[in-house]
C-alpha positions in Angstrom: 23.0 -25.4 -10.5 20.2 -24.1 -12.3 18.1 -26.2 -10.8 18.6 -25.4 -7.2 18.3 -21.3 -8.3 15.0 -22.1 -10.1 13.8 -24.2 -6.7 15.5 -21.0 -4.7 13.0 -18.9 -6.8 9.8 -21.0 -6.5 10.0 -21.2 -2.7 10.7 -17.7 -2.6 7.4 -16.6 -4.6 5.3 -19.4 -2.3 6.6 -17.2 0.6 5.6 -13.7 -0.9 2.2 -15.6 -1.9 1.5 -16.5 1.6 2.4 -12.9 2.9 0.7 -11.3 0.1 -2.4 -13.5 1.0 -2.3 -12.6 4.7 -1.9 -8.9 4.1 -4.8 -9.5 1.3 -7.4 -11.1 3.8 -6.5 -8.7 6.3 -7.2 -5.5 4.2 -10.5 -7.1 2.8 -11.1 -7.6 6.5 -10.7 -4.0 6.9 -12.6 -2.9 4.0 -15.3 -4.9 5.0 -15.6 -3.0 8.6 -15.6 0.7 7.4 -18.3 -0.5 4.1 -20.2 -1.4 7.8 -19.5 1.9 9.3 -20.0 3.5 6.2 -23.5 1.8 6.0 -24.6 2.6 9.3 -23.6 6.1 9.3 -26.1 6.5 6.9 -29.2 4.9 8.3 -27.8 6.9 11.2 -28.4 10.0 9.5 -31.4 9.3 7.6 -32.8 8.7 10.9 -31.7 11.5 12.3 -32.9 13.6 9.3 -36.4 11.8 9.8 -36.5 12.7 13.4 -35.6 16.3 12.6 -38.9 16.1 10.0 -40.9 14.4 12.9 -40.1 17.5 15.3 -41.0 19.9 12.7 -44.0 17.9 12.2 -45.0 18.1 15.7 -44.0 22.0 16.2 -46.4 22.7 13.3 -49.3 20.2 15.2 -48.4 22.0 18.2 -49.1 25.4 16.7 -51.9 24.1 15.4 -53.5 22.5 18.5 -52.5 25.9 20.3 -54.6 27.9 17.3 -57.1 25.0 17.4 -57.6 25.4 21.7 -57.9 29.1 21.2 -60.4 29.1 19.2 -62.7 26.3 20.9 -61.9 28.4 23.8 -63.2 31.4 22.4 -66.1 29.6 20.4 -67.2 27.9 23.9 -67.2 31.5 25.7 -69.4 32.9 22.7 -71.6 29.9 23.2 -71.9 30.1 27.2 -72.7 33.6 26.7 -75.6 33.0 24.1 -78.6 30.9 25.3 -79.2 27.4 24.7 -82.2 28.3 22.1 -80.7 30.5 20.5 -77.3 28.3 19.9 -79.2 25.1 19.1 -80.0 26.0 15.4 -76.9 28.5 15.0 -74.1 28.1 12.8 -71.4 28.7 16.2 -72.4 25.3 17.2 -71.6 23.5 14.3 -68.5 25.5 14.0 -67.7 24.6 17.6 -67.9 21.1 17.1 -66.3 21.1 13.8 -62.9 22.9 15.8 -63.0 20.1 18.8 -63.4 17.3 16.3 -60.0 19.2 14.1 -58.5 19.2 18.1 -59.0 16.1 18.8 -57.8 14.6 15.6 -54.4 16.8 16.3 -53.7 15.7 20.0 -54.3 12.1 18.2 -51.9 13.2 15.5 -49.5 14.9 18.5 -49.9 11.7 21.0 -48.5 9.4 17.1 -46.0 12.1 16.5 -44.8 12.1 20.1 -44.7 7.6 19.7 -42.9 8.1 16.4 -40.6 10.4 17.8 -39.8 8.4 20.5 -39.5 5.8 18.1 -37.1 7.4 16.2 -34.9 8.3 19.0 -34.8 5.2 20.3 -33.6 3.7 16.6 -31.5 6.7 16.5 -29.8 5.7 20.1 -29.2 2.2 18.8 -27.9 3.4 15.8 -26.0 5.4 18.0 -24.8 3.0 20.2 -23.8 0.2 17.0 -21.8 3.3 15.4 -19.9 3.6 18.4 -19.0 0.0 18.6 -18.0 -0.3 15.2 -15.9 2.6 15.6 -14.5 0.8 18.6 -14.1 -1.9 16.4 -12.4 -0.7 13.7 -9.8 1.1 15.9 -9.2 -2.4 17.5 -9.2 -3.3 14.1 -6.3 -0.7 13.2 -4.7 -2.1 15.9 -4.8 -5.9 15.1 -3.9 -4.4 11.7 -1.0 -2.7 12.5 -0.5 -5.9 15.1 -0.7 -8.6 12.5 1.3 -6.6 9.8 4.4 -6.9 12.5 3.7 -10.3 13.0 3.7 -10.9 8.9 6.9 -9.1 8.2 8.5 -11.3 11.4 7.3 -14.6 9.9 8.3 -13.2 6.6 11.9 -12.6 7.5 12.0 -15.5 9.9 10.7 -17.4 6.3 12.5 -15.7 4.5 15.9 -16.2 6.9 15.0 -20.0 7.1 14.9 -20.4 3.2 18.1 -18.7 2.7 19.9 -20.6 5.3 18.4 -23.8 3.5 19.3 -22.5 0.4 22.8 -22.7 1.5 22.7 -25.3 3.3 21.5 -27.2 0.1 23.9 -25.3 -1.5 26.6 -26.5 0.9 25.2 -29.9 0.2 25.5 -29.3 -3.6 29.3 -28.2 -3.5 30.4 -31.0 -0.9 28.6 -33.7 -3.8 30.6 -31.9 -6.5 33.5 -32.0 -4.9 33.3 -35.5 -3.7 32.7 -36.4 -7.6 35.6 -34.1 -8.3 37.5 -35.8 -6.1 36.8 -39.7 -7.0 37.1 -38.0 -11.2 40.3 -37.0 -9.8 41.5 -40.2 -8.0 40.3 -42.6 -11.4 42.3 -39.9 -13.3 45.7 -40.0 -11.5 45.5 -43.6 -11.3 45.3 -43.5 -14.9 48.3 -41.0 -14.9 50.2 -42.9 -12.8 50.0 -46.0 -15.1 50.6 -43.3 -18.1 53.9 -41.6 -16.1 55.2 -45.4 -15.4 55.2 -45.9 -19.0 56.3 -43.4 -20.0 59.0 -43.6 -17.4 59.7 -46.7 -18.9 59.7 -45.4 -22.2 62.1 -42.5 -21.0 64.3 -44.8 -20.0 64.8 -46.9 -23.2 65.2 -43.6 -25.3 68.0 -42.1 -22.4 69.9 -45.5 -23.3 69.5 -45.1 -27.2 70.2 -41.8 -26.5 73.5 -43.0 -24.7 74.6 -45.2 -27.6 73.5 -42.8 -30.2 75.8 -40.3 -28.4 78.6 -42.7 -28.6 77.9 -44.0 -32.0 77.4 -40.1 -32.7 81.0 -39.8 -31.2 82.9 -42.4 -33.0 80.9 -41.1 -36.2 82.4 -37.8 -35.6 86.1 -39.2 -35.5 85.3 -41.4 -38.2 83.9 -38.3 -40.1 86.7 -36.1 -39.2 89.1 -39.3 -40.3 86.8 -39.6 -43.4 87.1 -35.5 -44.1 90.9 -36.3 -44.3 91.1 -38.9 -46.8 88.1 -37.1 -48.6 90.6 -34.3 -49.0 93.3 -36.2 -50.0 90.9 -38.5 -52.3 90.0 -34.6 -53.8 93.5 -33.8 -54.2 94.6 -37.3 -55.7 91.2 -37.1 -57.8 92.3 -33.4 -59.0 95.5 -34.5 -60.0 94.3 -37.5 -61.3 91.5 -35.1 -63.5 94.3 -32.8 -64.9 96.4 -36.2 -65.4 93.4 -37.4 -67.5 92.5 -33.9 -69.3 96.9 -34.0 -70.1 96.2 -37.6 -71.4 93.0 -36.6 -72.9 95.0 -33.9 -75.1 97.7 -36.1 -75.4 95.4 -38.8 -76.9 93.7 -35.9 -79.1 96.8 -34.9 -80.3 97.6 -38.6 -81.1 94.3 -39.0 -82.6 94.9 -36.3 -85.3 98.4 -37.6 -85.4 96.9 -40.7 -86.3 94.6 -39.7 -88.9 97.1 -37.3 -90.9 99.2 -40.7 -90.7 95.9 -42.8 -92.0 95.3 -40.3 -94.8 98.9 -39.8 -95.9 99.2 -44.3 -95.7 95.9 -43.5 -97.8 97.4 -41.6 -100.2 100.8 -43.9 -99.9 98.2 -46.9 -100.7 96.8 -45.0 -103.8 99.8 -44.2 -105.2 101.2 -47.4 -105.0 97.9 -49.2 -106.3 98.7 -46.9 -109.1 102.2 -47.4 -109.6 101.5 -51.1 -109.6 98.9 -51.2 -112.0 100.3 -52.7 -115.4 100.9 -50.7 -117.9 101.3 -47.7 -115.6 105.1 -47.5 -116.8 103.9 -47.6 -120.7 102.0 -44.8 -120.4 104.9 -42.4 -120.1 
């Protein structure tokens, strides 16, 4: 019996293993989508945060280009309004090259903002566009979670049902072997009590005729006894009679005795007297 509970027990903890193990897979499963969404929501806002640099970078180029144009615009006016002489070997000249050499470097540095900018946005849209899909994802994935833990608690009661019905049925199994040993114990052991009650049926027998005779013995002792009682009393009368017959005799023979000795010591006396009176010379003496 402790057997089967301790085999009861094992198969039970292989089925919460297996469950445990699907709901563990599952969850990592989980994990490991939002540590995804978690990752791309931050290159997604690092590269938003660099585009909003890149902007401000190109406003402040922009500004400058609009300060830069102004002033080639008004250094060019100054210089078409001076003569060609008098500008060749003046300082507005050199200044006015200077200014469209600093613009042109800018609309370069605007036309590389503008590409990286573009860039950016276009990182920024796939970015975007993967976020959504691993949002979309992961609420599938909520889904299919909440999906397969239905599925796991079915297959765990339908386990769970199917190892408690062979539990019993074992179980069953178990109490229809015991009871079949019970049953032959029991068939070898009133055989053996058969053989037993026939003896000592037999023996019954033989002591309910010794008990018969005993019972008739037992009778005729009675009337012997009670015959017996009868001339015991009459023996104890006789024997009474007989005792104070003997104690009568007994003083009697006492009596005699001392009769008899008074008699032996006056013959004594007779016998010394006469030895005396018939010694010779007794007479001469008086």
């Amino acid at each position: 019996m402790e057997k089967e509970k301790a085999d009861t027990r094992q198969r039970r903890e292989r089925i919460d293993l297996r469950g445990a193990t699907d709901t563990s897979k599952t969850r990592k499963s989980q994990s490991a989508l939002r540590g995804q969404l978690t990752t791309l929501q931050g290159r997604l806002d690092k590269q938003i945060a660099a585009l909003k640099a890149m902007t401000q970078a190109r406003d402040a180029l922009a500004d400058d280009i609009r300060q830069l144009t102004f002033s080639n615009k008004a250094l060019t006016a100054k210089v078409n309004k001076e003569s060609l002489a008098t500008a060749s070997d003046n300082t507005t000249q050199i200044a006015l090259k200077l200014v469209r050499e600093k613009l042109a470097q800018a609309e370069k540095r605007i036309v590389m903002a503008g590409q990286s900018e573009s860039t950016a946005r276009a990182r920024a849209s796939v970015l975007t566009n993967e976020l959504n899909k691993l949002k979309a994802s992961t609420r599938i994935t909520d889904a299919e979670m909440t999906r397969l833990k239905q599925q796991l608690k079915d297959q765990l009661r339908s386990q769970i049902s199917t190892g408690q019905e062979l539990v019993q049925r074992e179980a069953l199994q178990a109490q229809v072997e015991a009871l079949s040993r019970t049953q032959s114990q029991l068939k070898t052991q009133l055989a053996a009590q058969d053989g037993d009650r026939r003896v000592l049926q037999r023996t019954i027998t033989a002591l309910q005729g010794r008990l018969a005779l005993f019972q008739q013995q037992s009778t005729a002792e009675t009337a012997q006894q009670a015959s017996s009682q009868v001339a015991l009393r009459t023996l104890t009368e006789k024997l009474a009679a007989v005792q104070a017959s003997l104690m009568a005799q007994k003083a009697r023979s006492d009596e005699l005795e001392k009769q008899k000795t008074a008699l032996a010591q006056v013959a004594g006396k007779s016998t010394t007297q006469e030895k005396q009176l018939n010694r010779p010379g007794f007479f001469g003496e008086f």
